[in-house]
C-alpha positions as CSV (number, residue, x, y, z in Angstrom):
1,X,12.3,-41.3,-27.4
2,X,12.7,-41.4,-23.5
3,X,12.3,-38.1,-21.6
4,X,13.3,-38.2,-18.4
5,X,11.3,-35.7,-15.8
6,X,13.3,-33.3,-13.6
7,X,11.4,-31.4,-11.1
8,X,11.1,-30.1,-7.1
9,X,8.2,-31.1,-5.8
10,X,6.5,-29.2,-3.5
11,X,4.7,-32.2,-0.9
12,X,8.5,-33.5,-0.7
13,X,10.3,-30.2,0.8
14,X,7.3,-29.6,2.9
15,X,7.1,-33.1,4.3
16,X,10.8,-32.0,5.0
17,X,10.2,-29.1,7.5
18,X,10.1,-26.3,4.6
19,X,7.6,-23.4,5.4
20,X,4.8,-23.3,2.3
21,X,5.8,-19.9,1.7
22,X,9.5,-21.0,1.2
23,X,8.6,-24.1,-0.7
24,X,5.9,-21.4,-3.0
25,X,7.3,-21.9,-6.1
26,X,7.8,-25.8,-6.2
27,X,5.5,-27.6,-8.3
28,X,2.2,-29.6,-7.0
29,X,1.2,-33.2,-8.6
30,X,-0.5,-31.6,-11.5
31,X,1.4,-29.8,-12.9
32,X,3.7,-33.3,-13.5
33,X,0.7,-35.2,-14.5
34,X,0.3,-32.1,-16.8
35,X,3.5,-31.9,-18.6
36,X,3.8,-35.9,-18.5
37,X,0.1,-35.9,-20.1
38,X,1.2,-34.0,-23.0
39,X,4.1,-35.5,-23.9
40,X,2.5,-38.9,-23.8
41,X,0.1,-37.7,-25.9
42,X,2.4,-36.0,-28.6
43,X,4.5,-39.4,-28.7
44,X,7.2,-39.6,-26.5
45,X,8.2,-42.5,-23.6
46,X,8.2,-41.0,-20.1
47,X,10.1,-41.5,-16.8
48,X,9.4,-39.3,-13.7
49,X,13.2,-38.5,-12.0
50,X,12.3,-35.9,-9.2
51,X,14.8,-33.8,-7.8
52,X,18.5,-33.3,-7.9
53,X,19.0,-35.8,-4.8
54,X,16.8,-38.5,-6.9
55,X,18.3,-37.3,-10.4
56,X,21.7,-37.9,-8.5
57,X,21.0,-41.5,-7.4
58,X,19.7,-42.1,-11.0
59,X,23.0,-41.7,-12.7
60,X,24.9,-43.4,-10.1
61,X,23.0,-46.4,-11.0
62,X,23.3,-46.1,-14.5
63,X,20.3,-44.5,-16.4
64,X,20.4,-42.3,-19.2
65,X,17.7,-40.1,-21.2
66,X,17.5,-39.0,-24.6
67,X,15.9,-36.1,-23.3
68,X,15.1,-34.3,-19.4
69,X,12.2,-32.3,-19.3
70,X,13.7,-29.8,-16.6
71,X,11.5,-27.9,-14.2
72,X,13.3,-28.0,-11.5
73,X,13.6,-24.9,-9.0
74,X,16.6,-25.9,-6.9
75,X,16.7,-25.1,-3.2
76,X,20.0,-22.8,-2.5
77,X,21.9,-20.4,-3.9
78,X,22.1,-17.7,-6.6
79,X,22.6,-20.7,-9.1
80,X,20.3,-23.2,-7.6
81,X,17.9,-23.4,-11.0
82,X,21.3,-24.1,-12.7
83,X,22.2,-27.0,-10.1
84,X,20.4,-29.4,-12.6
85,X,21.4,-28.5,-16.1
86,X,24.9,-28.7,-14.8
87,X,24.9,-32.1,-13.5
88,X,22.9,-33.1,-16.9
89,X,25.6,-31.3,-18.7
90,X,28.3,-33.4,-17.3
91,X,26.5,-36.1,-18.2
92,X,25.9,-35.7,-21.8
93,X,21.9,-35.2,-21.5
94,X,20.2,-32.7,-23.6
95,X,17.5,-31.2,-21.9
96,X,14.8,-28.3,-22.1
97,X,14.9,-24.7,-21.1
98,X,18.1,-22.7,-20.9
99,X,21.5,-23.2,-19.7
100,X,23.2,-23.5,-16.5
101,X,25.3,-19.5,-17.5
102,X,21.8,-18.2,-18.4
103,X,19.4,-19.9,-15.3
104,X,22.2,-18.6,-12.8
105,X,22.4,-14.9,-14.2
106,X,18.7,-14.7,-14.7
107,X,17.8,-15.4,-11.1
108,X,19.9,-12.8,-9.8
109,X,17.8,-9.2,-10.7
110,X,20.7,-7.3,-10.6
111,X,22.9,-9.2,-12.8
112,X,20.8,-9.7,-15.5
113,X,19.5,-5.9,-15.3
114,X,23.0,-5.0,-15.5
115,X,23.6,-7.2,-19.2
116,X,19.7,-6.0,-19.9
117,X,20.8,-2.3,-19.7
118,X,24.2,-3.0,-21.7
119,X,22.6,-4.5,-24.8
120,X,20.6,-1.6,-24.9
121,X,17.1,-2.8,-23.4
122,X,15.1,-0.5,-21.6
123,X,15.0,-0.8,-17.9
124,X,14.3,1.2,-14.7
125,X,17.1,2.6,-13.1
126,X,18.3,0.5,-9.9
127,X,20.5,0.2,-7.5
128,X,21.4,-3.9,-5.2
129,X,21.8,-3.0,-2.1
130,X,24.1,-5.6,-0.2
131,X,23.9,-3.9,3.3
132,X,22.1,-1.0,5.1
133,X,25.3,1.1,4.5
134,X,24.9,1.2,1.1
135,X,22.0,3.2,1.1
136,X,23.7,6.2,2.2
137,X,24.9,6.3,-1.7
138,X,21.4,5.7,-2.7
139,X,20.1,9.0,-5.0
140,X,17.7,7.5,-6.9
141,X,14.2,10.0,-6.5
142,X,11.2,8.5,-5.1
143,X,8.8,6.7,-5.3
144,X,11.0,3.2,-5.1
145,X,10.2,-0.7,-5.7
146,X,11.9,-2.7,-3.2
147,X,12.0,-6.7,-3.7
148,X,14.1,-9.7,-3.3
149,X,16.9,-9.9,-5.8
150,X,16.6,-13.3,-6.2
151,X,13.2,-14.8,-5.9
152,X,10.2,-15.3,-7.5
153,X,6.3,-15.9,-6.9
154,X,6.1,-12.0,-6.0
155,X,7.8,-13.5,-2.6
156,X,9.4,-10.3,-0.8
157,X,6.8,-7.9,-2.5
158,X,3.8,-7.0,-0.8
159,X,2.4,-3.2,0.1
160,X,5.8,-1.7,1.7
161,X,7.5,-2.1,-1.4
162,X,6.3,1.0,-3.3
163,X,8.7,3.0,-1.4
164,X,8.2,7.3,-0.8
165,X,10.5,8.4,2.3
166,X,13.8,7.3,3.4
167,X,12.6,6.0,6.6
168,X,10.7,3.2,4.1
169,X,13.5,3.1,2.0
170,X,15.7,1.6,5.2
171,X,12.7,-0.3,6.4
172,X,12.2,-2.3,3.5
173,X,15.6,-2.8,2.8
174,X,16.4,-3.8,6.3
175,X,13.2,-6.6,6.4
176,X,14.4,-8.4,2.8
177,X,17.9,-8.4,4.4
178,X,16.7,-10.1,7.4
179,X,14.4,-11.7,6.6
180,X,15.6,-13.6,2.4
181,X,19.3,-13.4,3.9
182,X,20.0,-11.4,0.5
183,X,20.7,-8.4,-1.4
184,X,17.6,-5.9,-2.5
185,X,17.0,-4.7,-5.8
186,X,15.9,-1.1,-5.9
187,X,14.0,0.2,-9.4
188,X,12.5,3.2,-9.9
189,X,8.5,3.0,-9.5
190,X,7.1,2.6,-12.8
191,X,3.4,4.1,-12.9
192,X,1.9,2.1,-15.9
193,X,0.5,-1.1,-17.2
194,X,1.8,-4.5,-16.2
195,X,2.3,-7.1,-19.4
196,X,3.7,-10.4,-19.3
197,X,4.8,-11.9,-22.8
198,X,5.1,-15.7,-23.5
199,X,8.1,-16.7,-25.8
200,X,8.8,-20.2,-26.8
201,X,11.8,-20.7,-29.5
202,X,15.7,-20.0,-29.1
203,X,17.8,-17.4,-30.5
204,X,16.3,-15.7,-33.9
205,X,13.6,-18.2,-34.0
206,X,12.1,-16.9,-30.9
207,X,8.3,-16.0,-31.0
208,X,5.7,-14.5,-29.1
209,X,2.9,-16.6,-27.4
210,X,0.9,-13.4,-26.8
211,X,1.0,-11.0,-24.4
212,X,-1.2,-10.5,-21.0
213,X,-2.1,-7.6,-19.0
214,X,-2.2,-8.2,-15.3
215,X,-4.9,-5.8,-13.8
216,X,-5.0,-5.4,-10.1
217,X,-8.5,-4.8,-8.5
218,X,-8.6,-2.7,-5.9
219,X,-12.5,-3.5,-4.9
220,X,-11.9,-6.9,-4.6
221,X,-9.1,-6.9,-1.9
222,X,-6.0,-6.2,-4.3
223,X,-3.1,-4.8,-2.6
224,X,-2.0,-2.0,-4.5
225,X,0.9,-0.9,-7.3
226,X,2.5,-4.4,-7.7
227,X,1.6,-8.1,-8.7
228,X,2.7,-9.1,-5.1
229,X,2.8,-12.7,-3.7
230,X,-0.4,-12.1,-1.9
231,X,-2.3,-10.8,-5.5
232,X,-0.6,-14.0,-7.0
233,X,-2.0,-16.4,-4.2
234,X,-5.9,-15.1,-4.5
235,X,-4.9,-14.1,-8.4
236,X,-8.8,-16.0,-9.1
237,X,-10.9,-12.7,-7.1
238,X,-7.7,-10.3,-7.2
239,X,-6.7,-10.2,-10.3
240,X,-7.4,-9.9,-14.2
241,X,-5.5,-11.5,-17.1
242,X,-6.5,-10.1,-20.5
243,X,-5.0,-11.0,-23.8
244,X,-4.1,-7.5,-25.3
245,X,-2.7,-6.3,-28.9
246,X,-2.7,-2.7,-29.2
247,X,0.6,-0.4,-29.4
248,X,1.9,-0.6,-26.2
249,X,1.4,-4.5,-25.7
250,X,3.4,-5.4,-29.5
251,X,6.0,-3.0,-28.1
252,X,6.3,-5.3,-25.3
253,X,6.7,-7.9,-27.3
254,X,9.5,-6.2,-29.0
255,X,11.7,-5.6,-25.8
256,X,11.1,-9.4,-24.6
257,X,12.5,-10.7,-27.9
258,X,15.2,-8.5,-27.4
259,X,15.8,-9.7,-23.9
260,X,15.2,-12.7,-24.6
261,X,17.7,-13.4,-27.4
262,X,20.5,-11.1,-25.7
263,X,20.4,-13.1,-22.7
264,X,20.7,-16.3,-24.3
265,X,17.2,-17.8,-23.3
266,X,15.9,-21.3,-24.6
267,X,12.6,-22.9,-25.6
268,X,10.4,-21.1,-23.8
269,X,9.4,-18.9,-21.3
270,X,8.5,-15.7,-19.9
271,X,9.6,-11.5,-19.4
272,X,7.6,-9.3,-17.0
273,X,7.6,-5.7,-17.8
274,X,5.8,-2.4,-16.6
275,X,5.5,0.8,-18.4
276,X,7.1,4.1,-17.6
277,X,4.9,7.6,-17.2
278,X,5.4,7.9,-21.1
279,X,3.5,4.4,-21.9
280,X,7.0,2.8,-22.8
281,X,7.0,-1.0,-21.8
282,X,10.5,-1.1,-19.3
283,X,11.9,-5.1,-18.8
284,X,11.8,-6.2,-14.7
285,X,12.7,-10.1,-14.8
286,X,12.7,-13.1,-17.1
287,X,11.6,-16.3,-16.0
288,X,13.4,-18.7,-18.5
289,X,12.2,-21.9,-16.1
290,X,8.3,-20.2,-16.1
291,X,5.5,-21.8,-14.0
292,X,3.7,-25.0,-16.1
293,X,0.8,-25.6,-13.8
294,X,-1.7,-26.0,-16.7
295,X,-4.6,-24.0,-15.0
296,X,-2.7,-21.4,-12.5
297,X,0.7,-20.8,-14.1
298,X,1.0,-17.1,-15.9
299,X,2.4,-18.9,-18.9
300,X,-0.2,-21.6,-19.7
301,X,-3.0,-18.8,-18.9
302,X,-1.2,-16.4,-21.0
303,X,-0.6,-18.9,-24.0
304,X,-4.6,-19.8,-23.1
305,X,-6.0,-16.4,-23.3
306,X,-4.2,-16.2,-26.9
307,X,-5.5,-19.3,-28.2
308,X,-2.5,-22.0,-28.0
309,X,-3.5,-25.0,-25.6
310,X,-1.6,-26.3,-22.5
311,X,-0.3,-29.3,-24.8
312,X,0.7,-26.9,-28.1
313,X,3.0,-25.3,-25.5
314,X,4.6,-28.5,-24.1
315,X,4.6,-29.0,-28.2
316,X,6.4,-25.9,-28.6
317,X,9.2,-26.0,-25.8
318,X,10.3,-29.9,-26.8
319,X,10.6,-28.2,-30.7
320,X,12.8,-26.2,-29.7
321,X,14.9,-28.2,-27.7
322,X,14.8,-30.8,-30.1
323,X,15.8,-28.7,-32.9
324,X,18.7,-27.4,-31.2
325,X,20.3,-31.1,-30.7
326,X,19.4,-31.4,-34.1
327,X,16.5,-34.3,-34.0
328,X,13.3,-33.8,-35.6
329,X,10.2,-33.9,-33.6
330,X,8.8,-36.0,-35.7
331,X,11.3,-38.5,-36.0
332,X,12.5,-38.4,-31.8
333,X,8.6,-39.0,-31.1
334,X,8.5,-42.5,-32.8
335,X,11.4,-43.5,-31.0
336,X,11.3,-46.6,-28.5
């Protein structure tokens, strides 16, 4: 079986003019030689595409995939991680991860917390604010999170986004608007631990790859109350990732499945949440196109930290996909 690679490589936007912090969540050469390891080694025929400009060219000249291993961030818009599933879509290709409906909802904070909050999943109250005006109908208490609605990396979060007065209400708002050129998301500040859970599967066969605690350490240069960009860049002296299992953590696990299968996720995965004053794990975002680097991504650490290797993951997420086109793993594998 042929899989065909689609991915945005970081080198290439920055060779391009893109600022490092802009071009933060594209993916570096190992992570490619990562996922392209593993799939050689569980069987299946490679073929590295690239981007949407070099997927693009690709199909004008004629080639085709059984399957496209999608990784591919996009560069603009609210639907830019759906740019790619679309185009495969068009062209017939089945390919990993979720949909173009569910990538372009999911990127969006305030959409998806809006369907989150409808199917009944727990979430912090919130507001988007499009302009500066619209704060003046802002009543949620403080303290306030502030971020990006639609980014990710913990880009746009930093120490100023645990919000307590007005005046950093408007000064928070008013630096994402200027500077992302998009809405802000406002949550109410949740006090309590910080899980991410792993989920690889689709619909009711949709499991839990463990769940992780992020722990922020303040002695060793952590900036405080959130898993900002800066904590995720020096994550290796900042930060702590422990596999947990008590209570709170499977209760996690219980709202990402729910998430998960309301919003329509695929193959695999990741939901950040944060509990409330009361210990009760609250959803923030899913990542339904998570990080694969195989040594600094939170889903390959998480999935490590619980005992399932980098290539019983890439194992996982082509099951999946597989199974929903209806071709054994087995069987597509052993196919030239």
């Amino acid at each position: 079986m042929r899989v065909g690679l689609t991915y945005d490589l970081k080198e290439y936007y920055l060779a391009h003019g893109m600022s490092k912090e802009d071009a933060a969540e594209f993916d570096s050469p190992d992570t490619i030689e990562g996922i392209e390891g593993s799939l050689k080694n569980l069987g299946f025929e490679t073929d590295r595409i690239g981007n949407i400009f070099e997927l693009t060219e690709r199909l004008v000249a004629g080639d085709r995939w059984d399957m496209v291993f999608n990784i591919a961030e996009g560069i603009k818009g609210f639907a830019r991680e759906a740019q790619i599933p679309a185009l495969l879509d068009a062209y017939d290709i089945p390919y990993t991860f979720s949909d173009p409906m569910v990538l372009a909802l999911t990127l969006h904070k305030g959409m998806t917390k809006h369907v989150i909050r409808d199917i009944g999943v727990p979430t912090p109250a919130f507001q988007v604010i499009n302009t500066l005006n619209d704060l003046e109908n802002c009543t949620m208490a403080f303290p306030l999170f502030a971020k990006p609605v639609a980014e990710g990396t913990g880009k746009g979060i930093g120490p100023d986004s645990k919000i307590k007065d007005r005046k950093g209400l408007f000064d928070a708002c008013r630096w994402i608007l200027d500077t992302f050129k998009q809405p802000a998301i406002l949550e109410a500040f949740l006090p309590g631990r910080e899980f991410t859970v792993g989920i690889t599967g689709t619909g009711e066969k949709a499991a839990s790859t463990g769940v992780m605690e992020v722990i922020l350490h303040k002695d060793k240069g952590a900036e405080p109350d959130s898993y900002s960009y800066a904590n995720k860049q020096l994550f290796e002296t900042r930060v702590e990732y422990r596999a947990v299992s008590d209570p709170e953590a499977m209760k996690a696990v219980e709202t990402s499945l729910a998430a998960w299968r309301g919003l329509g996720c695929r193959d695999g995965g990741r939901i950040d949440l944060r509990s409330d004053e009361n210990g009760v794990p609250m959803f923030l975002e899913v990542n339904p196109l998570a990080g694969l680097n195989p040594t600094i991504s939170d889903l390959p650490i998480l999935c490590g930290l619980n005992g399932i290797s980098y290539q019983e993951l890439i194992k996982r997420i082509m099951a999946s996909a597989l199974e929903r086109i209806n071709i054994s793993s087995s069987k597509s594998a052993k196919q030239e």
